[in-house]
N, CA, C and O atoms as CSV, one atom per row, in Angstrom:
chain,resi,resn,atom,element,x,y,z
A,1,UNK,N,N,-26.269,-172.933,-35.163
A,1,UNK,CA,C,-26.603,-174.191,-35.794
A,1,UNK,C,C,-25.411,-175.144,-35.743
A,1,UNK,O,O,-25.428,-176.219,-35.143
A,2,UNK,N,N,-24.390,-174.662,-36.416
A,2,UNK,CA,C,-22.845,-175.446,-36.090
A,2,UNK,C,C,-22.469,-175.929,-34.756
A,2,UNK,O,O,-21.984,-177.021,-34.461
A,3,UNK,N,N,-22.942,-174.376,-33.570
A,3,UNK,CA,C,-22.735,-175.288,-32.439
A,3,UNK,C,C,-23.475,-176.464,-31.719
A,3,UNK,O,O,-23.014,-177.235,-30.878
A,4,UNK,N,N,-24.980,-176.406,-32.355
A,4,UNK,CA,C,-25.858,-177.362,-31.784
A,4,UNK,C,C,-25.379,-178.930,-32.632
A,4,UNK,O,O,-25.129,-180.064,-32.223
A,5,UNK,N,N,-25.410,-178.402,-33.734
A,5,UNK,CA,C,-24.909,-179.853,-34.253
A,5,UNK,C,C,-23.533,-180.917,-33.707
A,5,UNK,O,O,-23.418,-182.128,-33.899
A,6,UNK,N,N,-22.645,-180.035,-33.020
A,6,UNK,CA,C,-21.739,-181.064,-32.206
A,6,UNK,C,C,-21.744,-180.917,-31.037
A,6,UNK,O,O,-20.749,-181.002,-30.318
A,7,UNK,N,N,-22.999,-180.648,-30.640
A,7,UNK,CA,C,-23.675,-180.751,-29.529
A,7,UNK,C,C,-23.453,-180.019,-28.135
A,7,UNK,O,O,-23.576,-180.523,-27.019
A,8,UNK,N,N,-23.081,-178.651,-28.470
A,8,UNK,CA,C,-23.054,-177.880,-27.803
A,8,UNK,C,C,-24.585,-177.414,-27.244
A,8,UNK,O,O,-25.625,-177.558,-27.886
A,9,UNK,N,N,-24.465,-176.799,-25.847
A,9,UNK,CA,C,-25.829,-176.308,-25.271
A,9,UNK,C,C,-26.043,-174.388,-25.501
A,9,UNK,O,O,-25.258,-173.453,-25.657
A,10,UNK,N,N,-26.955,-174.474,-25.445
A,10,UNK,CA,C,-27.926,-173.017,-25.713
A,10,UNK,C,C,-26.941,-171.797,-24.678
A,10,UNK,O,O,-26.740,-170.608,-24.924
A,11,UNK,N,N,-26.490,-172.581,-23.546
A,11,UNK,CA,C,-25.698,-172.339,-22.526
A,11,UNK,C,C,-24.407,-172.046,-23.048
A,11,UNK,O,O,-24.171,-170.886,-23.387
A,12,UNK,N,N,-23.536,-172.929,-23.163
A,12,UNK,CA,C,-22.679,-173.105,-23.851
A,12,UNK,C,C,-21.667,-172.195,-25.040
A,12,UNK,O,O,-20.496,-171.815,-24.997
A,13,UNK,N,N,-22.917,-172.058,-26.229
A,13,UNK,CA,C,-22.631,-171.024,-27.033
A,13,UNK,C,C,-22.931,-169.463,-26.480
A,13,UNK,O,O,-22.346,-168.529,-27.029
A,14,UNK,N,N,-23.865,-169.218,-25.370
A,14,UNK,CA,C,-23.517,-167.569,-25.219
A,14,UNK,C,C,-22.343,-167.659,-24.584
A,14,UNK,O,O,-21.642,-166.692,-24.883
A,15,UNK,N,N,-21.791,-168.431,-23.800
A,15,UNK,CA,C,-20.888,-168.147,-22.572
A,15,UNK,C,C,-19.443,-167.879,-23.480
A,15,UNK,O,O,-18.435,-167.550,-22.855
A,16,UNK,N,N,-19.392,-168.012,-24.790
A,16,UNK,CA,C,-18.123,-168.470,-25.726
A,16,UNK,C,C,-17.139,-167.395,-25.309
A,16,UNK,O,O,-15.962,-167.748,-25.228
A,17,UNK,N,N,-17.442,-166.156,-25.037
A,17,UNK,CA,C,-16.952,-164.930,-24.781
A,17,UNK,C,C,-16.120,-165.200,-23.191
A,17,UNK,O,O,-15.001,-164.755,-22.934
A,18,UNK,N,N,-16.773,-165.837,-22.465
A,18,UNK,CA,C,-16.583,-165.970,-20.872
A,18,UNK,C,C,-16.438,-167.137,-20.730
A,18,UNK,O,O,-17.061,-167.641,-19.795
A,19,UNK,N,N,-15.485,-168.120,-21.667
A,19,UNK,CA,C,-15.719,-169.428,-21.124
A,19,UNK,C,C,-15.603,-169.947,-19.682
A,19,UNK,O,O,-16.141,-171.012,-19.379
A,20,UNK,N,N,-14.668,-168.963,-18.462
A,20,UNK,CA,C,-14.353,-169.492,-17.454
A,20,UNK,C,C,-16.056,-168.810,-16.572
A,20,UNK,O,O,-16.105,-168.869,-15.343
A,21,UNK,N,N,-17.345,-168.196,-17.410
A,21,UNK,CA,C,-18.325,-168.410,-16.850
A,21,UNK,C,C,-18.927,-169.453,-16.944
A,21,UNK,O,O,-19.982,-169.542,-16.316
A,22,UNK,N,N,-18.519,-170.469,-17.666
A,22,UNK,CA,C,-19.210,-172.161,-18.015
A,22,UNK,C,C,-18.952,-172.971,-17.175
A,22,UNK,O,O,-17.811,-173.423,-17.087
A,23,UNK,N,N,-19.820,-173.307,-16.456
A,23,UNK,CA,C,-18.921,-174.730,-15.604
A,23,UNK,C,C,-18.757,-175.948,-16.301
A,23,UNK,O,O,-17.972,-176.795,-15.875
A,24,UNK,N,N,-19.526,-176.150,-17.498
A,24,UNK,CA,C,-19.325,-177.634,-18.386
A,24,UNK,C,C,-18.324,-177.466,-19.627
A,24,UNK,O,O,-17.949,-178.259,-20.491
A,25,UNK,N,N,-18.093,-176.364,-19.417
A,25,UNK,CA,C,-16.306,-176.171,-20.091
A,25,UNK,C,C,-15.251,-176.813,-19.580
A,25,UNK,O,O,-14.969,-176.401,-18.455
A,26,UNK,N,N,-14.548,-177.684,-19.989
A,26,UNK,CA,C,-13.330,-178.403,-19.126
A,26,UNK,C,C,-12.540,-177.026,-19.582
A,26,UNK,O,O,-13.083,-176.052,-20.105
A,27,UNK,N,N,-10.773,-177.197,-19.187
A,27,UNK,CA,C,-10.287,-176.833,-19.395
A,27,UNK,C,C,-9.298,-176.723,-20.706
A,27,UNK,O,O,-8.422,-175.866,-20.821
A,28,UNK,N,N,-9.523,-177.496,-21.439
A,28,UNK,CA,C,-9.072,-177.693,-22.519
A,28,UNK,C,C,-10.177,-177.187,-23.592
A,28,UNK,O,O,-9.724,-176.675,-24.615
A,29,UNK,N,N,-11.460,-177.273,-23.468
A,29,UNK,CA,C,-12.599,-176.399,-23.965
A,29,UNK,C,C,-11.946,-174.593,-23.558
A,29,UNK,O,O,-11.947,-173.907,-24.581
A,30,UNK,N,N,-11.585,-174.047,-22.659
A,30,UNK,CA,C,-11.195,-173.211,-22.348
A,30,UNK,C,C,-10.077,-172.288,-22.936
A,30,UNK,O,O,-10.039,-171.100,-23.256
A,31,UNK,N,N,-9.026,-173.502,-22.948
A,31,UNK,CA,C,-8.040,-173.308,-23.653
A,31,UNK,C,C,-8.143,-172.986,-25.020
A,31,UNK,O,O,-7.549,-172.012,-25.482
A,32,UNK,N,N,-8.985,-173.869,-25.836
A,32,UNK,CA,C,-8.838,-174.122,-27.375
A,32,UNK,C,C,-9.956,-172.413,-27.588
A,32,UNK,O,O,-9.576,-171.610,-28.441
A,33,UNK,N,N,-11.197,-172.095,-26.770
A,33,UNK,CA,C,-11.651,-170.658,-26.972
A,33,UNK,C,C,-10.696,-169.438,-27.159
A,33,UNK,O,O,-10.642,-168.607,-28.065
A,34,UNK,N,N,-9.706,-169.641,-25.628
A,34,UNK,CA,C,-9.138,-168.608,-25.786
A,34,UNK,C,C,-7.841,-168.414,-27.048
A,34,UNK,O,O,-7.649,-167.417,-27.744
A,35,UNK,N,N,-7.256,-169.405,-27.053
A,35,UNK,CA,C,-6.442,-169.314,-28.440
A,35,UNK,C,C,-7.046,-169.461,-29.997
A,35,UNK,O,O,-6.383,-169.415,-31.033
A,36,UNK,N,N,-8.540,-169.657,-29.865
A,36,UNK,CA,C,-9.303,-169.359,-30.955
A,36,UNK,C,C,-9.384,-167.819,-31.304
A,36,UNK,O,O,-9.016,-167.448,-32.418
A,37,UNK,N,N,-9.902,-166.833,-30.285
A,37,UNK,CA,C,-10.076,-165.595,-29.937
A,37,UNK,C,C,-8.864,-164.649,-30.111
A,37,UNK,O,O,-8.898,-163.562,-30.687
A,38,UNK,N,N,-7.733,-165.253,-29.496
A,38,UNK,CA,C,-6.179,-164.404,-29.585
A,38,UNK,C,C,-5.954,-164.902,-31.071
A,38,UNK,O,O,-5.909,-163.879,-31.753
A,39,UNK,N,N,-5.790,-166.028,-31.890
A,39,UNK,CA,C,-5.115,-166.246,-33.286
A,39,UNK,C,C,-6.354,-165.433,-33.829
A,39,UNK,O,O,-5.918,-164.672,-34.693
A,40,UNK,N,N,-7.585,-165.291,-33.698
A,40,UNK,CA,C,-8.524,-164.322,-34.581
A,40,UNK,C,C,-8.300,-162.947,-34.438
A,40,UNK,O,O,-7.960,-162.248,-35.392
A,41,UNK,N,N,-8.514,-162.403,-33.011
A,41,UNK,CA,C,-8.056,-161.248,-33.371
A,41,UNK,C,C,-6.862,-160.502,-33.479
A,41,UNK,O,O,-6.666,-159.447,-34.083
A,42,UNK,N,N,-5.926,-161.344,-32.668
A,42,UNK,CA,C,-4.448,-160.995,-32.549
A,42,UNK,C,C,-3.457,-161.406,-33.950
A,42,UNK,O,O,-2.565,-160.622,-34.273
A,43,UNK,N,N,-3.679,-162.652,-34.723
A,43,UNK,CA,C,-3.006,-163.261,-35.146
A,43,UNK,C,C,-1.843,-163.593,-34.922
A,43,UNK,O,O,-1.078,-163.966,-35.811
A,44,UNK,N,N,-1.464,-163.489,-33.411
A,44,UNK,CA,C,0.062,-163.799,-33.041
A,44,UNK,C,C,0.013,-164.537,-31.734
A,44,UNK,O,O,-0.286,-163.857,-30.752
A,45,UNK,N,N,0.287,-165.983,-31.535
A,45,UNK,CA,C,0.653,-166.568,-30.367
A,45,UNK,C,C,1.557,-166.468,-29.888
A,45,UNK,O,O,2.584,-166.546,-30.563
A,46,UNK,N,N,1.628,-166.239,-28.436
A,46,UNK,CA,C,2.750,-165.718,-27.232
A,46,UNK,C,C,3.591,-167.518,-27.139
A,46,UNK,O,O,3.027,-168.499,-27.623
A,47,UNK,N,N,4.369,-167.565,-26.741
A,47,UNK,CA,C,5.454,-168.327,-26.492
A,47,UNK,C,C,4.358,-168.865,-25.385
A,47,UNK,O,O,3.543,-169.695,-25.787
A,48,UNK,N,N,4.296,-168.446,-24.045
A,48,UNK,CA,C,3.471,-168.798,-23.298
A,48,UNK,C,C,1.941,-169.494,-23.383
A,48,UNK,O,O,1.607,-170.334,-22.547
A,49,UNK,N,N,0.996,-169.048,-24.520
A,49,UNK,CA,C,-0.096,-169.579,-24.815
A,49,UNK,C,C,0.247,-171.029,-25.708
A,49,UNK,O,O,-0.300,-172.108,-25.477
A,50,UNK,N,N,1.359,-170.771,-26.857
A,50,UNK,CA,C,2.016,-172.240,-27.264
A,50,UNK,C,C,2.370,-172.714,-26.244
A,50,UNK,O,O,1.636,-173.634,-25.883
A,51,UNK,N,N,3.418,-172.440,-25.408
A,51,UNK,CA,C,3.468,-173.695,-24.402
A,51,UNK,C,C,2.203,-175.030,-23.932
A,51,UNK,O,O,2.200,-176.258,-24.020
A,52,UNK,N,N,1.080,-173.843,-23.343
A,52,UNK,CA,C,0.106,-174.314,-22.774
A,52,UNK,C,C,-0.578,-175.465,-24.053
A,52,UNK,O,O,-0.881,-176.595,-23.670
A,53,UNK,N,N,-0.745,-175.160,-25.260
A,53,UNK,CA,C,-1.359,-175.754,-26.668
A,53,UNK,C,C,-0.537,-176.918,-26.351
A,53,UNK,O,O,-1.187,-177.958,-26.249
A,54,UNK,N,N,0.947,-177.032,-26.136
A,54,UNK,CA,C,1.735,-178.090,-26.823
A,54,UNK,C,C,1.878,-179.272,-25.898
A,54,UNK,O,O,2.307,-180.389,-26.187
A,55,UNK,N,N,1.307,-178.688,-24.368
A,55,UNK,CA,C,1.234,-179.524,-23.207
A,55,UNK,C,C,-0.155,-180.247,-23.504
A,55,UNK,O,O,-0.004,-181.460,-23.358
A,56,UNK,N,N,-1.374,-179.934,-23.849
A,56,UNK,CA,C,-2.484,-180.079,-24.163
A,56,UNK,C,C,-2.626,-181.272,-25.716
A,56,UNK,O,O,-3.385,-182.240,-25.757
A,57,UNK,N,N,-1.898,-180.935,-26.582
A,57,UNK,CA,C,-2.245,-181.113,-27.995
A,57,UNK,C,C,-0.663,-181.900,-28.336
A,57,UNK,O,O,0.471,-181.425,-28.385
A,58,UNK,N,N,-1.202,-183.356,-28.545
A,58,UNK,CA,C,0.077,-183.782,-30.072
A,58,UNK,C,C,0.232,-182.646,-31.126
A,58,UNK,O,O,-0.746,-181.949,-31.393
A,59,UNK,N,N,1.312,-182.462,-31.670
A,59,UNK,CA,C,1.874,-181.781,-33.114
A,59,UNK,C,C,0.418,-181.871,-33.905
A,59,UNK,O,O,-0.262,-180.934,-34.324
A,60,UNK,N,N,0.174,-183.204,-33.971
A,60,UNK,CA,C,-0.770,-183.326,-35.832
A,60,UNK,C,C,-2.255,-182.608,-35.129
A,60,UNK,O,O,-2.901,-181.775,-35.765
A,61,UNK,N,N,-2.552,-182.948,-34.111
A,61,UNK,CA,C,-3.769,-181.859,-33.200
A,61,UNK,C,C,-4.105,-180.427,-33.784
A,61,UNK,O,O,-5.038,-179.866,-34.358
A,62,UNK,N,N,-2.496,-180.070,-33.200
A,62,UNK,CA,C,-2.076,-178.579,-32.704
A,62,UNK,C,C,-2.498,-177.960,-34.535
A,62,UNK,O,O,-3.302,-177.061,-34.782
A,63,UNK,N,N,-1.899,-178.548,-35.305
A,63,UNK,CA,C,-1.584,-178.184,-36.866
A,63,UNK,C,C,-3.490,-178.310,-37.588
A,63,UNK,O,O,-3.948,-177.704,-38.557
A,64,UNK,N,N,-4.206,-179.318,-36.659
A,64,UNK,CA,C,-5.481,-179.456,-37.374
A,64,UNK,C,C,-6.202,-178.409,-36.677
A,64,UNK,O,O,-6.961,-177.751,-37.389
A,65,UNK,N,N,-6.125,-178.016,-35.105
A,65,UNK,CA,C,-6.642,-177.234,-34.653
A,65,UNK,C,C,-6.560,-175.746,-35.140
A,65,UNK,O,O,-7.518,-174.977,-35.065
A,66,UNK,N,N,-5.127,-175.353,-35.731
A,66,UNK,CA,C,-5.082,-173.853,-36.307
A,66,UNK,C,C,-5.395,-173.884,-37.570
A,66,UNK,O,O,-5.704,-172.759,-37.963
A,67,UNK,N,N,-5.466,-174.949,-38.640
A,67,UNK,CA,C,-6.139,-174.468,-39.580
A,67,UNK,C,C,-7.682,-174.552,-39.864
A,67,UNK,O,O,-8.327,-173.934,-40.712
A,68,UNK,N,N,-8.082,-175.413,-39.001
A,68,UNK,CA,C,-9.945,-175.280,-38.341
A,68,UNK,C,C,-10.091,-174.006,-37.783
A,68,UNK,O,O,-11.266,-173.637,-37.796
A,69,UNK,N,N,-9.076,-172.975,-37.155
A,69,UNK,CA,C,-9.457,-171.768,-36.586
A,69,UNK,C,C,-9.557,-170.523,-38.065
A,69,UNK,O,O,-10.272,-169.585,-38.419
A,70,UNK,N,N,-8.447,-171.206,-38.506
A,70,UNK,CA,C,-7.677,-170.115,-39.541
A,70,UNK,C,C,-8.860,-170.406,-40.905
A,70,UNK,O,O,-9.282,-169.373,-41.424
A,71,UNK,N,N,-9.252,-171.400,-41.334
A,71,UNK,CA,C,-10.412,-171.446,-42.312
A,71,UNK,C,C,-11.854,-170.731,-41.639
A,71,UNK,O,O,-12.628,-170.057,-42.318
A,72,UNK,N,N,-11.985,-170.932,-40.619
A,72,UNK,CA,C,-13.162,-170.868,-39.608
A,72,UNK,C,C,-13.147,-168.917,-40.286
A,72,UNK,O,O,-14.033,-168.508,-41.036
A,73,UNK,N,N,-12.322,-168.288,-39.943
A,73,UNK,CA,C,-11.491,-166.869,-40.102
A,73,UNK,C,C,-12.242,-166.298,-41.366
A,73,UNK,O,O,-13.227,-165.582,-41.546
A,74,UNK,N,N,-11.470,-166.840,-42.026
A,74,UNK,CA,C,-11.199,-166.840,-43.577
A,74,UNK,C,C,-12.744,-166.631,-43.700
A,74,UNK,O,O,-13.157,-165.483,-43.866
A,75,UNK,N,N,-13.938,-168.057,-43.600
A,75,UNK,CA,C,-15.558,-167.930,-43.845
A,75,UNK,C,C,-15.818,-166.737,-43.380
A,75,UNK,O,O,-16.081,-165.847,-44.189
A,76,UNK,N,N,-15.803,-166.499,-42.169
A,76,UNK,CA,C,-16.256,-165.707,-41.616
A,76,UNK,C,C,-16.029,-164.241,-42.374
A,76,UNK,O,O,-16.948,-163.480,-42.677
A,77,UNK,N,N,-14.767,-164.031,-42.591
A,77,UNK,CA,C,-14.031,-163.029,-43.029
A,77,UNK,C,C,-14.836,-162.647,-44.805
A,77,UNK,O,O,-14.866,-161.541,-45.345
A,78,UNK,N,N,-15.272,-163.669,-45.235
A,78,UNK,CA,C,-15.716,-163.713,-46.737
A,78,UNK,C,C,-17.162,-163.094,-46.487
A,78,UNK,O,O,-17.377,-161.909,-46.739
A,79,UNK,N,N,-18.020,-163.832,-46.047
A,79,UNK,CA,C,-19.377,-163.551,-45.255
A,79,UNK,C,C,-19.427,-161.940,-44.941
A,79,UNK,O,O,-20.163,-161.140,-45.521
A,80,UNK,N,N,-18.500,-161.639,-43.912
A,80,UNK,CA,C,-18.780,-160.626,-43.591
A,80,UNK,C,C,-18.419,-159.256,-44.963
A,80,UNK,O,O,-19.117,-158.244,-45.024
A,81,UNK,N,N,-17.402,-159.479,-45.800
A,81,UNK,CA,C,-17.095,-158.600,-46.790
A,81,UNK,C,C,-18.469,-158.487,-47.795
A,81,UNK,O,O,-18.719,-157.403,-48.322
A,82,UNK,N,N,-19.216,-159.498,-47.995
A,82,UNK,CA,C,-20.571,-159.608,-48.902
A,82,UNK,C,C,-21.668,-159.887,-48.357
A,82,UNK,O,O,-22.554,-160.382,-49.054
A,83,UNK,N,N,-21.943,-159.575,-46.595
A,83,UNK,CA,C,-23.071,-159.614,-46.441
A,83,UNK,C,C,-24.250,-160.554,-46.711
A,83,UNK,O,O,-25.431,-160.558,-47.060
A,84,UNK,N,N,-23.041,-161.502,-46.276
A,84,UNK,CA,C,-24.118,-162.997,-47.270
A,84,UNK,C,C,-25.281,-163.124,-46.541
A,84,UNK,O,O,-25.053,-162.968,-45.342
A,85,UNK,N,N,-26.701,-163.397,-46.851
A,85,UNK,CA,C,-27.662,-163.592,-46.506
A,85,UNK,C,C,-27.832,-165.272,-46.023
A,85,UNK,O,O,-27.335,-166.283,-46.521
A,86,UNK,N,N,-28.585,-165.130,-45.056
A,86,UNK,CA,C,-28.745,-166.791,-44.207
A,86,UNK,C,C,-29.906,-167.308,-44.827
A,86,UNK,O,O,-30.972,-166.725,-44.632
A,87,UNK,N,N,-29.856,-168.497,-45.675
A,87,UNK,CA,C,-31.036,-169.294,-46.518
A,87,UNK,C,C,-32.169,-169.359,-45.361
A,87,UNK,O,O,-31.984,-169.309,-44.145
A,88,UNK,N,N,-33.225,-169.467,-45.969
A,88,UNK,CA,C,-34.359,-169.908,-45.114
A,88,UNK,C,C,-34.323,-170.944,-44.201
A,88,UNK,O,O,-34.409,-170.583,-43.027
A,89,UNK,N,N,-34.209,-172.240,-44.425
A,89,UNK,CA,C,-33.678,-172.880,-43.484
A,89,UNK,C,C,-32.892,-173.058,-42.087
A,89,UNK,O,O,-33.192,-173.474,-40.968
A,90,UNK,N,N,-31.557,-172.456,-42.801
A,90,UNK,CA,C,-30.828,-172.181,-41.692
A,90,UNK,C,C,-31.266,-170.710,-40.941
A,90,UNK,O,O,-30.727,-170.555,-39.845
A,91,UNK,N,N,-31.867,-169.981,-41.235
A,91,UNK,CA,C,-32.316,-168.902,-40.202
A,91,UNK,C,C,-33.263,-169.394,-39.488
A,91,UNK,O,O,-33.304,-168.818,-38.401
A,92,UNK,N,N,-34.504,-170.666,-39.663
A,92,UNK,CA,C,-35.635,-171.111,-38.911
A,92,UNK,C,C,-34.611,-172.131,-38.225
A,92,UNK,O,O,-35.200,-172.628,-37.266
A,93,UNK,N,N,-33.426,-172.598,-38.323
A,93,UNK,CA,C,-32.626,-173.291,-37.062
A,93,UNK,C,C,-32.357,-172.416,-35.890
A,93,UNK,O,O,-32.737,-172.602,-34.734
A,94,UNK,N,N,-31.768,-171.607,-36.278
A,94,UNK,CA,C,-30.831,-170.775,-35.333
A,94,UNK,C,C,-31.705,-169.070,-35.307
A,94,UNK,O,O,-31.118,-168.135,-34.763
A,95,UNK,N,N,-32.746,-168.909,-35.780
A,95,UNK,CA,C,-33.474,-168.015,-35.386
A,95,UNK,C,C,-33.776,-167.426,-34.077
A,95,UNK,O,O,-33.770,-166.197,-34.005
A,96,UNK,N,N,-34.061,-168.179,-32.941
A,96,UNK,CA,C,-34.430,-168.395,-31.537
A,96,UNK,C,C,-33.051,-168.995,-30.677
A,96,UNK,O,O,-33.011,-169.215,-29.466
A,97,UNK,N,N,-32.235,-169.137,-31.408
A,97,UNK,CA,C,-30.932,-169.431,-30.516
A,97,UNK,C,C,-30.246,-168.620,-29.835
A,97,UNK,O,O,-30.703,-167.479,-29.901
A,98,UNK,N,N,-29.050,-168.755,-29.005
A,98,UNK,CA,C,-28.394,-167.714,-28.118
A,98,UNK,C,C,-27.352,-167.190,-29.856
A,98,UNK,O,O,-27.232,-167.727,-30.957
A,99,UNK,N,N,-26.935,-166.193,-29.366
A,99,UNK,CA,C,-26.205,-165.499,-30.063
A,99,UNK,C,C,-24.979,-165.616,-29.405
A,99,UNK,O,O,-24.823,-165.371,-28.208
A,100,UNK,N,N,-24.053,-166.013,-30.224
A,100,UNK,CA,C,-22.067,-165.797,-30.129
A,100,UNK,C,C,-21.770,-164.610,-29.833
A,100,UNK,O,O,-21.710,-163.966,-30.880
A,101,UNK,N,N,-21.481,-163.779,-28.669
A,101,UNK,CA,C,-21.226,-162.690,-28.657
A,101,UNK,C,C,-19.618,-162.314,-28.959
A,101,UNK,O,O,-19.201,-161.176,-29.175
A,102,UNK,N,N,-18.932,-163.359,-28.928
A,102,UNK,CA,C,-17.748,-162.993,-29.521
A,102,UNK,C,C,-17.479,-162.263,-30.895
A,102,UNK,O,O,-17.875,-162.835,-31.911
A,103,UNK,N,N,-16.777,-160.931,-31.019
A,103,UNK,CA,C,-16.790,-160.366,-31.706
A,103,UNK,C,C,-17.711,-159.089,-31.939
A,103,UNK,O,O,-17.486,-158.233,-32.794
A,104,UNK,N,N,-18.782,-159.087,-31.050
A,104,UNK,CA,C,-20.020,-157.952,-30.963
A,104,UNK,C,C,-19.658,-156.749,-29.921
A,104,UNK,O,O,-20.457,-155.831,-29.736
């Protein structure tokens, strides 16, 4: 639902796992997955993956982009400890949608 609303495609969200299987992924879509994926499950950026962020991203970017990952975490992280149940609504959105396989 989150991804359709900023207008991501059906496409799009399965490929999240494989972004370099997307061809309407730029590279900076690419980039911001894979250092989404390494600060989630790794929690530690390589000198080398910052480089690439800092060539890509102003400072005030870079600082909005990790705590949009790092809250993103956190929900997720809450959700999953209590098994929160998906309201009616939002399950008849995203009922029939592709599934995020990141993390499965």
């Amino acid at each position: 639902m989150l991804g359709r609303s900023v207008g991501l495609t059906d496409q799009e969200m399965a490929s999240m796992a494989d972004p370099e299987s997307c061809a309407s992924f730029s590279d900076t879509d690419k980039l911001v997955l894979r250092y989404s994926e390494i600060l989630t499950r790794e929690n530690k950026v390589s000198e080398a993956l910052y480089a690439e962020l800092e060539k890509a991203f102003p400072r005030a970017e870079l600082v909005e982009l990790a705590m949009t990952i790092g809250l993103a975490a956190m929900v997720n992280r809450v959700h999953s400890t209590f098994a929160t149940d998906v309201d009616g609504s939002t399950l008849e959105s995203v009922a029939d949608g592709p599934v995020c396989p990141i993390g499965r």
